[in-house]
N, C-alpha and C positions, 0 to 999 in steps of 0.2 A: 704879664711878661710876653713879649715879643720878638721871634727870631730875627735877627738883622744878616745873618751867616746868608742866609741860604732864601729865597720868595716860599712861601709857604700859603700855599691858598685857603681860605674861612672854611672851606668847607674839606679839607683835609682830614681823614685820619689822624698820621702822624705830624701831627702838632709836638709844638715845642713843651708842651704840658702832659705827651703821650713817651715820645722816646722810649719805644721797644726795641728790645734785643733779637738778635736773629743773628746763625750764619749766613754767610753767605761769598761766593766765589764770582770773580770777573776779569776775562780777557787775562791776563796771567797771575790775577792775585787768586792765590788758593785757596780754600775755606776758611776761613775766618770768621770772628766777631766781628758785627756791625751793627749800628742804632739808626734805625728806620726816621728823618726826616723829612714832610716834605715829598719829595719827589725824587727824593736823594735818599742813597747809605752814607753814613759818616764812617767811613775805614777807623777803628777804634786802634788798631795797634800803628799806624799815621801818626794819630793823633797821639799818643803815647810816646812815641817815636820824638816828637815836640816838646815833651814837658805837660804836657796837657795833667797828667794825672800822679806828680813823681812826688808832691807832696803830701800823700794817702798813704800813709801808716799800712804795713802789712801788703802792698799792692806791687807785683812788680808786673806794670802796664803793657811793655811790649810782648812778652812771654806767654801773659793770659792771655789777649786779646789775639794773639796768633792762632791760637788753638781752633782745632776743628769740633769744636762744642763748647757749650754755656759752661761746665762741668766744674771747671777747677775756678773759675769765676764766680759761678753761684756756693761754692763752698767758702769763699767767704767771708759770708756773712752781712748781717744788715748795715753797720757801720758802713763798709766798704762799699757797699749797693749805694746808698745814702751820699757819700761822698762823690762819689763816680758821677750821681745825676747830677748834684748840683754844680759839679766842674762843668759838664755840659751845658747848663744853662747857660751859666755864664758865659761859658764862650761863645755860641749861638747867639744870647743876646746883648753883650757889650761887646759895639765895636771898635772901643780904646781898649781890647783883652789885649796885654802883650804878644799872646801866641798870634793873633793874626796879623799884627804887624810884620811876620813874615808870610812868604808864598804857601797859600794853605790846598794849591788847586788837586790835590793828590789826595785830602782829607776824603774829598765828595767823589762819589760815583753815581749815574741815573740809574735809577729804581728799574730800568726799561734795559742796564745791562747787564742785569746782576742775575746768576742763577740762586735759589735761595734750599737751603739744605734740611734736615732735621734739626732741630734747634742743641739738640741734647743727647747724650750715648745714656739711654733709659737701661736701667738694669733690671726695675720692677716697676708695677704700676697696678692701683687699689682701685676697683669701681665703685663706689659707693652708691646705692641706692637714695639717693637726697633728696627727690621729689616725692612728697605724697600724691599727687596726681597721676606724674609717671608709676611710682608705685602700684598705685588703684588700677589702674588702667592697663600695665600687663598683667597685674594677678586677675581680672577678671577675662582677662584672652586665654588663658593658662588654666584656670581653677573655678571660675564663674563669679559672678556678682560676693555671693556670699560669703566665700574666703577671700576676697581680692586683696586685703591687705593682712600680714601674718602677725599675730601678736606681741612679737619683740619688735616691731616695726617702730614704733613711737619712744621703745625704751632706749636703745642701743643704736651705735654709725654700721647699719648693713651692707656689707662689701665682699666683694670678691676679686681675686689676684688675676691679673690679666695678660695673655703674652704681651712683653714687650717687645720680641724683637719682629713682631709684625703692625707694629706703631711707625708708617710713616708719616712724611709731609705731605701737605693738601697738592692735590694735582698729582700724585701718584697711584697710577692704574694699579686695578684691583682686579681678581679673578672671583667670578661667582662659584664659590664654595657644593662642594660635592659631601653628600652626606646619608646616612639615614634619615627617615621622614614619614613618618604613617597618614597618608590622606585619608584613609579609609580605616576607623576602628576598627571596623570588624573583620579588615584583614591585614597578614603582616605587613612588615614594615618594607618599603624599598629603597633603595639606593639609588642618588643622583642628586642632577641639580638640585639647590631650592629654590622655588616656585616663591618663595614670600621674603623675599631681599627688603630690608626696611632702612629706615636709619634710624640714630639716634643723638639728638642733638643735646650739646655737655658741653661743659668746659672743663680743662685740663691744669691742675696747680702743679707748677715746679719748685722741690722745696730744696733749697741746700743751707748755709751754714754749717758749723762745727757737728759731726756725727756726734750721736750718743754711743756709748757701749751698748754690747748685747746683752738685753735683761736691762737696760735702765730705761724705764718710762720717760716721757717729757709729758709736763701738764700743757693743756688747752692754749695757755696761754704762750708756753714757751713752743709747743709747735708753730703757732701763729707767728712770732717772731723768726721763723727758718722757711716760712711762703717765698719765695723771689720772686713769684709771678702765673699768669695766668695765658693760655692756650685756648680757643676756640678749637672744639673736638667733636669728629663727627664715629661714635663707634657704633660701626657695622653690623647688623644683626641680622643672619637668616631664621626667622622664625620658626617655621617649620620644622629644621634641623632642630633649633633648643627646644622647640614646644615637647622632642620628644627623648632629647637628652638630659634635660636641665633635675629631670628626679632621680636619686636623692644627693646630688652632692653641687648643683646647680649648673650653670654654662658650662660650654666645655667647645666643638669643634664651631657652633653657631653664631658663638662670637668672638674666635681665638684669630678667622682668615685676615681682618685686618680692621685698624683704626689709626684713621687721618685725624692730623691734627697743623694748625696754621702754623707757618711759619717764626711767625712773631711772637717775642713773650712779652706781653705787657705786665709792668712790672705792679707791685702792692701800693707804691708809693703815687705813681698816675691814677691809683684807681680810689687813694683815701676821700676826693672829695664826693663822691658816688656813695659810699656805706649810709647802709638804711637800719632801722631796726627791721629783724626777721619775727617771720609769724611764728603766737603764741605756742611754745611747745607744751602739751595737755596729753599725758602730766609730763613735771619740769623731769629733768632729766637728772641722773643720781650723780652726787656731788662732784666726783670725779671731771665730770662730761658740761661742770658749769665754767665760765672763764670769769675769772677774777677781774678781768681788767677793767680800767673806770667807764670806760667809752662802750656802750654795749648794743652800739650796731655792727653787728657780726655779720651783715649781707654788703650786697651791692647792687646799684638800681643798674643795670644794664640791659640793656632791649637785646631780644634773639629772635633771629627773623629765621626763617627757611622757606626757601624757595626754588622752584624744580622748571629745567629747562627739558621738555620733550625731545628726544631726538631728530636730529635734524631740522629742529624750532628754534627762533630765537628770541621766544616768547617766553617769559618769567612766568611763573605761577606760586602764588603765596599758602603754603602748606603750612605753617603753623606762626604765630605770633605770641611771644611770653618775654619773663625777663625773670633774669638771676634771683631778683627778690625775692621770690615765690618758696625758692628753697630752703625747707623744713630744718 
């Protein structure tokens, strides 16, 4: 499939086969819904405005897409997610689509004038511990070689609840966190900066569809179906600070000052032809925590790159190389 709407370069991101969601505000259009293009926003509640989405059951186009977050859009649901992309191909790639038979020049806006927002009004947000490597690797900064990984670690999804409401967007300055810190065992603790600013490279799922009640589970399988999408997310970790908060009830000021996250959600359905099988879980995990479904690559092959620009450098430097697959 190929966009005909809009020139779309090979080496693009946003391809016609990516089309992520994002706010986004420009010159007097106010925060709104847009899908990342190209080099272009396609103004979603424009296109709506059109006809573009008015024969999607449950959807009223210009309303949603006005809004200043994903929120009432990703609630819902997958039909409606499902529907909404494939109007956009369409129209993007047939250029007998009736809609563009009219003046569409109001659809598009360059990616170069758009300011780009939080994607979502986050109300909570779960860090799950998903890498055994990362795992490994702070418990032996933390606790030594010997404990480095805890024994419910392989059993159970190990998490903890995280402020949301100092979840911004990428390129949103951050203050270096003031805290307790013990450099020295063998004497007390002082207060101040932290000295060991780290990052932590994640990624971020946004889930909506229909809510459950409170006290009703969803199985594995019916969460998965409520994913809308995925975030590139960097959360912020003063180590020092947690190395000496974090016992016994875990993080707390070390990693509450803040965590950046991209703009764009890419969505579950750009990302179906990437699903990999994940590594062997030893031992399997108890019934609950298994998914029924018939397809049982439950990852995704995505490359994660990170990379540091020294100050007043404008030289790259490659600090770590992994991929989503890896996660346990």
């Amino acid at each position: 499939m190929k966009c005909t709407f809009v020139d779309v370069a090979p080496e693009s991101d946003f391809s016609i086969q990516n089309l992520p969601f994002g706010i986004f505000s420009a010159n007097a259009l106010p925060p709104q819904v847009g899908v990342a293009i190209g080099d272009h926003v396609l103004c979603m509640s424009a296109l709506a405005k059109r006809g573009l989405f008015s024969s999607i059951p449950g959807l009223d186009g210009q309303r949603v897409f006005g809004q200043p977050q994903l929120n009432e859009y990703m609630s819902l649901g997958r039909p409606v997610w499902r529907a909404v992309r494939q109007a956009l191909q369409e129209f993007l790639s047939e250029s007998s689509h009736p809609i563009r038979q009219q003046p569409c020049s109001d659809v598009l806006v360059p990616l170069g004038q758009v300011q780009m927002h939080l994607p979502a009004k986050i109300g909570d947000y779960t860090d799950f511990y998903a890498s055994r490597e990362h795992a490994t690797n702070v418990g032996i900064m933390f606790r030594g070689k010997e404990n480095a990984l805890m024994p419910n670690w392989t059993h159970l999804p190990v998490g903890y609840h995280g402020r949301a409401s100092s979840v911004v967007v990428s390129g949103t300055d951050l203050r270096r966190p003031n805290g307790q810190r013990r450099p020295d065992a063998n004497s007390p603790p002082v207060f101040g900066q932290s000295a060991r600013l780290d990052y932590e490279l994640e990624m971020g799922f946004f889930f909506g569809g229909p809510a459950n009640d409170l006290g009703v589970p969803l199985t594995v399988d019916q969460a998965e179906e409520r994913i809308f999408g995925v975030v590139l997310m960097n959360d912020w970790s003063a180590r020092d600070i947690q190395a000496w908060e974090y016992v016994p009830l875990g993080p707390f000021l070390g990693k509450s000052f803040g965590t950046s996250i991209s703009p764009w959600v890419v969505s579950m359905d750009a990302l179906e032809p990437f699903r990999v099988m994940q590594p062997l879980q030893d031992p399997e995990p108890l019934a609950y925590l298994r998914e029924k479904s018939a397809d049982s690559r439950a990852n995704y092959d995505i490359n994660l790159n990170v990379h540091i620009r020294p100050h007043e450098s404008g030289e790259l430097f490659v600090l770590s190389k992994s991929n989503l697959k890896y996660m346990y």
